[in-house]
VOGU-3710 file (C-alpha; in Angstrom, 3 decimals, decimal comma):
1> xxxxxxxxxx> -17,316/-5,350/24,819  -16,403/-8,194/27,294  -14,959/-11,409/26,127  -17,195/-14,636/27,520  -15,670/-17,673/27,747  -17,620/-19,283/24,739  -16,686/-17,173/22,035  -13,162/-17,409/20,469  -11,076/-14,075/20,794  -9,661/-12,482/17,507
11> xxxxxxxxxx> -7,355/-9,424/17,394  -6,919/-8,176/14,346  -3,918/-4,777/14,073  -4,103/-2,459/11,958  -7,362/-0,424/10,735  -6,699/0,175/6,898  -7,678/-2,013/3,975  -6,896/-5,779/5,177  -7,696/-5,211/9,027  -10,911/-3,592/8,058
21> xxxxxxxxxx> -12,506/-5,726/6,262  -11,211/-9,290/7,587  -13,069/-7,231/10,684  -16,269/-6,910/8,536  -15,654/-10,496/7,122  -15,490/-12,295/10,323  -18,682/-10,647/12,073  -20,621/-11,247/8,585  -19,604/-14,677/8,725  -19,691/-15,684/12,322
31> xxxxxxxxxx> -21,805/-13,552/13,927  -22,053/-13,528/17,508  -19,580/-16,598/17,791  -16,433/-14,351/18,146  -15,314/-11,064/20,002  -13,140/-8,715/17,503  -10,804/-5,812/18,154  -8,924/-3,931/15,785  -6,189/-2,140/17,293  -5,025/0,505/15,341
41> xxxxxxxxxx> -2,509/3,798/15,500  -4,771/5,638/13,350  -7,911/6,931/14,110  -9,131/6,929/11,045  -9,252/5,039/7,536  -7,558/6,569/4,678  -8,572/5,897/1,150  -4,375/5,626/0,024  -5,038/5,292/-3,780  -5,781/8,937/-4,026
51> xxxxxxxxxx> -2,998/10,171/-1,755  -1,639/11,579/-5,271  -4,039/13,675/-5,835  -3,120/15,508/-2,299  -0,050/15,934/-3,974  -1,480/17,966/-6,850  -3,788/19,565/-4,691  -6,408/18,248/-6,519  -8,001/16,503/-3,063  -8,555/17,774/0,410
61> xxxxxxxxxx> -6,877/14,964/2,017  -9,728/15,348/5,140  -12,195/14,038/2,042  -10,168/10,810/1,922  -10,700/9,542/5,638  -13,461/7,725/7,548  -13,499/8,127/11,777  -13,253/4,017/12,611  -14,729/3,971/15,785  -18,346/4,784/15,170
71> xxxxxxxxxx> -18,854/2,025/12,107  -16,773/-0,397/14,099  -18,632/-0,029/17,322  -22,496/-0,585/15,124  -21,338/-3,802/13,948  -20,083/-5,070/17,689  -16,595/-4,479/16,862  -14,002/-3,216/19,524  -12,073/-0,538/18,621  -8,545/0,252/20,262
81> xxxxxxxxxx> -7,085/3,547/18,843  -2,869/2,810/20,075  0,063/1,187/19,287  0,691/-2,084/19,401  4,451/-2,630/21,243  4,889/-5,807/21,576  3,662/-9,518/20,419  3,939/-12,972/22,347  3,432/-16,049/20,208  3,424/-18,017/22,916
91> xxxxxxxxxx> 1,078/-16,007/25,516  -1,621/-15,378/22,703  -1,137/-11,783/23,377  -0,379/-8,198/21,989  0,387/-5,275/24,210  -0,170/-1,543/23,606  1,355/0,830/26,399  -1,001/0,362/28,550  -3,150/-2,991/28,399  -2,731/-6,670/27,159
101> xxxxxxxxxx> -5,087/-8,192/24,314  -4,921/-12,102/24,461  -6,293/-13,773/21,622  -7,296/-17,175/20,258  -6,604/-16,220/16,491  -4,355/-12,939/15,489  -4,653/-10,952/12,084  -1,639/-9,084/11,204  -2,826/-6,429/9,072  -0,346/-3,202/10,142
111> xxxxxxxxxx> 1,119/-2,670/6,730  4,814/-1,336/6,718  7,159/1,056/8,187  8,432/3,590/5,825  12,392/3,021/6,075  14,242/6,197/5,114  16,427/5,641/6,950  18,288/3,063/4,586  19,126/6,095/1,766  20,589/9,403/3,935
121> xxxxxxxxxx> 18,953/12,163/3,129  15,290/10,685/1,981  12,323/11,765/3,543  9,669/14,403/4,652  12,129/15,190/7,877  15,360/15,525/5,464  15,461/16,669/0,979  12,653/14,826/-0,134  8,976/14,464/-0,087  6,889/11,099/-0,008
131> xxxxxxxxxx> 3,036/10,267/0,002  2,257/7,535/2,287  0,327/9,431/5,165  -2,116/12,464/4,717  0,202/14,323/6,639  3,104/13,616/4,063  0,834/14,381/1,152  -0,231/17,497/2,365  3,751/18,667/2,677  4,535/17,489/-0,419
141> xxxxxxxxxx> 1,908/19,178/-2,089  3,259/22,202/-1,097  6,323/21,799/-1,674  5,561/21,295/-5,385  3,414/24,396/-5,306  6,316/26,104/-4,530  8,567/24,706/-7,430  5,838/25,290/-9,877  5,782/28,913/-9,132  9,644/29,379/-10,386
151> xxxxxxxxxx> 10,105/30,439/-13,754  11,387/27,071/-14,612  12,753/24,209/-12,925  13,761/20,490/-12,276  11,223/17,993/-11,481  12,438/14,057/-9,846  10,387/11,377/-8,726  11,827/8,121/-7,541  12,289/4,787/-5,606  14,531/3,756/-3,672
161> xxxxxxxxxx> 16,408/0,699/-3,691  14,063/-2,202/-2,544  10,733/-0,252/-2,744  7,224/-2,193/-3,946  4,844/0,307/-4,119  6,184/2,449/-6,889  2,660/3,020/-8,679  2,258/6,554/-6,686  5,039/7,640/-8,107  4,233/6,852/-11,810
171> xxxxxxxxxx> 1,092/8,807/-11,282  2,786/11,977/-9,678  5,320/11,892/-12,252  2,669/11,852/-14,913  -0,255/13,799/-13,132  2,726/16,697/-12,989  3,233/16,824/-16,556  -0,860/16,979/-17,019  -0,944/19,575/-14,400  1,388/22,099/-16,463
181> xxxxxxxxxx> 0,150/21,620/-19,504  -2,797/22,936/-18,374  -1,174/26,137/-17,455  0,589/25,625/-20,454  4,252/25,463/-18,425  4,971/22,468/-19,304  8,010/23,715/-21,400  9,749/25,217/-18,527  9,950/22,498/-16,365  11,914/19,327/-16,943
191> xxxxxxxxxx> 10,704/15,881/-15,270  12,742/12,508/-14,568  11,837/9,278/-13,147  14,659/7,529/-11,449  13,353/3,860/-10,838  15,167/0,921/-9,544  13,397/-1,342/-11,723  14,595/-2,921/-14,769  12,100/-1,324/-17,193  9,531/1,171/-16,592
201> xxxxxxxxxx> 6,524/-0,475/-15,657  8,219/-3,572/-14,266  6,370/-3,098/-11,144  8,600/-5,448/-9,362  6,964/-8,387/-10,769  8,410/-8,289/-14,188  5,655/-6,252/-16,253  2,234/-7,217/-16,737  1,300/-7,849/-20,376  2,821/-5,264/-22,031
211> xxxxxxxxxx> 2,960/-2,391/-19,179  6,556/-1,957/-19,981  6,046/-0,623/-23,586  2,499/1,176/-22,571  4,926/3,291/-19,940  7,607/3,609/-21,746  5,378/4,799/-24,798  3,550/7,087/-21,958  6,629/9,029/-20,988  7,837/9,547/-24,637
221> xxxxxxxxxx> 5,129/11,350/-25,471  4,517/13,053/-22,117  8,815/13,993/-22,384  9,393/12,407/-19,104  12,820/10,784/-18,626  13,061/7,409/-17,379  16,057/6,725/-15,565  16,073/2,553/-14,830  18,191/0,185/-12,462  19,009/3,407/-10,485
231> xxxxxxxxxx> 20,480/2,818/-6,698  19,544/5,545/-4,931  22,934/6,232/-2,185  22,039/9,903/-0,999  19,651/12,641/-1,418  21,312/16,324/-0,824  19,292/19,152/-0,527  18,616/20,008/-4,229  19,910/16,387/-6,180  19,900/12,621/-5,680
241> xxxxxxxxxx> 23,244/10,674/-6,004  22,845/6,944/-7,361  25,497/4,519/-7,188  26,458/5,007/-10,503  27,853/8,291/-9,396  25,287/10,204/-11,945  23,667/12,883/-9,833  20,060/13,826/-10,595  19,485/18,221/-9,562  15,546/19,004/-8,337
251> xxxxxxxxxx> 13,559/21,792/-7,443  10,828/19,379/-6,564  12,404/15,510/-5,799  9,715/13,062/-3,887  11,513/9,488/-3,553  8,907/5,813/-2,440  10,989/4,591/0,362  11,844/0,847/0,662  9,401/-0,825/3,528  9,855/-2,912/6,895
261> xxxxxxxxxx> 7,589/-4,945/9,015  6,126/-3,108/11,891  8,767/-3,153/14,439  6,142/-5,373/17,283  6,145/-8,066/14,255  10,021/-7,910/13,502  10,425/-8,658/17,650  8,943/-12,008/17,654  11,238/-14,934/16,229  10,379/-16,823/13,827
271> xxxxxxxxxx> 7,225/-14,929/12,648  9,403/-13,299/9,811  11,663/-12,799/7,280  14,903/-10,311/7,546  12,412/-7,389/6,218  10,273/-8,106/8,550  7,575/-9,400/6,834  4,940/-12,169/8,138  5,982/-15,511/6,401  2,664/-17,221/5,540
281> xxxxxxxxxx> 1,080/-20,292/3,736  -1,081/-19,688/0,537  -3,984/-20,125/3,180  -2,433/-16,708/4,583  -1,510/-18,331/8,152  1,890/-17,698/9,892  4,188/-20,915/8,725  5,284/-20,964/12,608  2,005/-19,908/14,439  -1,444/-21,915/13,637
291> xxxxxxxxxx> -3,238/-19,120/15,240  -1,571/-16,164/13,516  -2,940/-15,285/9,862  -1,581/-12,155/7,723  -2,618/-10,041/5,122  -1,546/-7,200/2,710  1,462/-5,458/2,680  2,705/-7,037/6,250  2,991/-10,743/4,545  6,044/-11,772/2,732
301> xxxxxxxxxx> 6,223/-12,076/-0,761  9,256/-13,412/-2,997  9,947/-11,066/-6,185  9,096/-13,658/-9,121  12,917/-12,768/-10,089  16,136/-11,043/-9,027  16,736/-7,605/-10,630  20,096/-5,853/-10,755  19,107/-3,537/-8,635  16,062/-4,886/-5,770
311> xxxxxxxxxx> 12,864/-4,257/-6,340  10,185/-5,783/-3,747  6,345/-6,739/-5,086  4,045/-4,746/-4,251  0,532/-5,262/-2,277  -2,183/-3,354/-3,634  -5,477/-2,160/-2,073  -7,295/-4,501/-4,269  -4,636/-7,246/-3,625  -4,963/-6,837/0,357
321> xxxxxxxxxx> -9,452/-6,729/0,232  -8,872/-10,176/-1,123  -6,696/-11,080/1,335  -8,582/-10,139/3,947  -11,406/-12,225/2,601  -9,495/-15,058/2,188  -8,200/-14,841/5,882  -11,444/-14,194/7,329  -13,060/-17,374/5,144  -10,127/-19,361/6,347
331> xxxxxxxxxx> -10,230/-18,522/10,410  -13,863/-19,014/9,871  -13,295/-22,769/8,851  -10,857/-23,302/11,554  -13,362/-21,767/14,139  -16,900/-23,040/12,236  -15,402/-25,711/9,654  -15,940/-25,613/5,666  -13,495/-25,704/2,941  -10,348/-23,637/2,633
341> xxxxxxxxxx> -8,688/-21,575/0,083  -5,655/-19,906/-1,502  -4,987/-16,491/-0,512  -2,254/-15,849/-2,664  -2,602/-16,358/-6,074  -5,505/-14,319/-6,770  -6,241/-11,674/-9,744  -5,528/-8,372/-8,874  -6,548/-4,559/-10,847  -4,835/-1,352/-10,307
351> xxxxxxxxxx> -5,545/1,877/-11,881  -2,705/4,323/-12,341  -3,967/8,338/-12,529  -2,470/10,574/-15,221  -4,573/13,490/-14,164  -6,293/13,739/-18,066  -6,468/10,050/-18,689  -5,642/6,632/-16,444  -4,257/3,151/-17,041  -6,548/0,141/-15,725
361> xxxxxxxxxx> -4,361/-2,873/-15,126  -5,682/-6,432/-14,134  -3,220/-9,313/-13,846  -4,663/-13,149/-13,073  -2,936/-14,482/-10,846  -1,140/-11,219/-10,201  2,735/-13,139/-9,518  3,535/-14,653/-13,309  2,873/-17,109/-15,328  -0,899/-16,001/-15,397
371> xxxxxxxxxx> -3,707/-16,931/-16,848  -5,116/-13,825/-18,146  -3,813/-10,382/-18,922  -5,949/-7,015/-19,107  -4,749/-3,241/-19,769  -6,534/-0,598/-21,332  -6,173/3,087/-21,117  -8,742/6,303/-21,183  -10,399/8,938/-19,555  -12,747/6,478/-18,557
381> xxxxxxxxxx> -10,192/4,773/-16,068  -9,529/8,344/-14,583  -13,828/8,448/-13,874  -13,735/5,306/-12,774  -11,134/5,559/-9,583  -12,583/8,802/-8,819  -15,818/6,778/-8,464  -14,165/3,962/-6,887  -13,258/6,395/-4,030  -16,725/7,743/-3,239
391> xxxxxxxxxx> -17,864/4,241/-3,349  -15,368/2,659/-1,266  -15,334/5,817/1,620  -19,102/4,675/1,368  -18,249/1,258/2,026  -16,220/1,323/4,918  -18,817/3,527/6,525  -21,374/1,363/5,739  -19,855/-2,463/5,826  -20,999/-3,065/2,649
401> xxxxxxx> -20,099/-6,450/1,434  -17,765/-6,905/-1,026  -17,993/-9,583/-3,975  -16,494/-12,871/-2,271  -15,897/-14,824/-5,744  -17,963/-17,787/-4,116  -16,247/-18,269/-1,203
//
């Protein structure tokens, strides 16, 4: 689609949760008043919450994806499958390998870089397995087909060192345990959790409610060892080494890396912080660039407080589809005027699998003090983000409008 002179050019990279739908956003709310790319590496959306169930082999990770270009391209919607190399604040303009994008307002919505490199040894190319691309699911799952079919063995999921979204691995750990009972193996395997957090279920942002005692409570009774304020320092090819000097032996060990900012957004100065992560305003706009908004896991969020060992906050789906409607209301007052509004203290829900029962989780605002605390847990939850899934596959497909909590 060709730019025209009259209409104000918005780029928004990246083409999961927060680039898609500030992309749906902005054409629902301005119409034919803008031209919008989305530039993404992927081809395809991936539903991430169920990445765990890849894992277990309980999902065909092909189910969880959606082609972009054909729902893009009915709602007038550019679509660039590539890279994005490089970023100039000042130009108005991102660059893939082979073409220039100028822009009048830039969404940053490329998520992270998985850094394994910070712990030797971690990672799908070295000792252990991880669950952040379909691709790394689908490895991992066999990999832990494998270990189940010894006689026994020694089951480890962790984090390392600075890593936010932990929550995958608190469902593996447990959807393991429901997976051998079943088979009624259970007994022959042993199963650790080796967490840099303070407590289990600190989630980097100090509990919510009582998570810590629900998990803690959880893994008692499923017999899964919690191993807390652990510093990862090396993975070998059948244990993990924390700083402590305690070593931790698998058959199976699958460790959430720490993240980075995409490396185009860590090139342009002033744009981030060290991690490479978008500083922004509660409005979700850069604090440097008036033109350059953020959402999801690429923005920059302060842990509410230091822990002995880091822990970063995460950014969930749910956390980032706010976002994204926040930044699309916000560029659509700068571009068609209206009111404004926070982006970053909003509720947020999460709903961590077990396999035979799940945990639903809803914390308002989701950074403490809050207003409201919710958790419950039942086989109910487990229905209900299977559900979730079909309906939100369905809703990228379709651009079906989210609730916008007045805005």
């Amino acid at each position: 689609m060709a730019a025209t002179p009259s209409k104000k050019r918005i780029v928004i990279v990246g083409g999961s949760f927060g680039g898609i739908n500030t992309a749906y956003a902005l054409r629902r709310k301005l119409r034919d008043r803008v031209n919008i790319t989305v530039i993404s590496r992927e081809a395809e959306f991936t539903f991430m919450p169920s990445l765990p169930w890849v894992v277990l082999g309980w999902r065909d990770p092909a189910r969880l994806q959606v082609s972009l270009a054909g729902p893009l391209a009915k709602r007038g919607i550019r679509f660039v499958h590539g890279d994005v190399l490089g970023l100039d604040p000042d130009r108005a303009e991102v660059r893939t390998g082979g073409e220039g994008f100028p822009y009048d307002y830039l969404v940053i919505a490329s998520g992270a870089e998985l850094d394994y490199a910070a712990v030797p040894g971690i990672g799908p190319d070295a000792h252990t397995q991880s669950t952040f691309t379909t691709a790394e699911a689908a490895a991992a799952r066999d990999a832990l087909a494998r270990a189940l079919r010894l006689d026994r063995g020694r089951i480890v999921i962790g984090a390392a060192p600075g890593a936010s979204c932990i929550g995958p691995g608190y469902e593996i750990a447990m959807q393991i345990d429901t997976a051998l009972r079943r088979i009624r193996r259970r007994h022959r395997f042993h199963i650790e959790f080796v967490t840099p957090e303070p407590f289990v279920g600190h989630f980097g942002v100090g509990g919510i409610g009582k998570s810590g005692r629900m998990f803690e409570d959880e893994f008692a009774e499923r017999h899964i060892s919690g191993v807390v304020n652990a510093g990862i320092v090396e993975a070998r090819p059948d244990r993990l080494v924390l700083a402590s000097g305690t070593e931790h032996a698998f058959d199976f060990g699958l460790v959430i890396p720490a993240f980075l900012g995409s490396p185009f957004v860590r090139g342009a100065a002033g744009l981030t912080n060290p991690r490479g992560f978008v500083t922004v305003t509660p409005e979700l706009r850069s604090t440097k660039f008036e033109n350059i908004y953020a959402v999801g896991v690429a923005i920059a969020i302060a842990p509410p407080a230091p822990t002995p060992v880091p822990v970063a906050v995460p950014k969930t789906g749910g956390m980032t589809d706010l976002m994204a409607l926040a930044a699309a209301h916000n560029i659509a007052a700068d571009i068609a005027g209206g009111s404004r509004v926070d982006g970053l203290t909003l509720a947020a829900s999460c709903i961590a699998d077990a396999g035979d029962t799940a945990f639903w989780l809803r914390a308002d605002p989701f950074l403490p003090p809050r207003n409201r605390v919710q958790h419950k847990r039942g086989k109910w939850a487990h229905y209900l983000k299977a559900g979730f899934e079909i309906y939100y596959l369905a809703r990228i497909r379709n651009d079906w409008p989210p609730l916008e909590f007045g805005w």
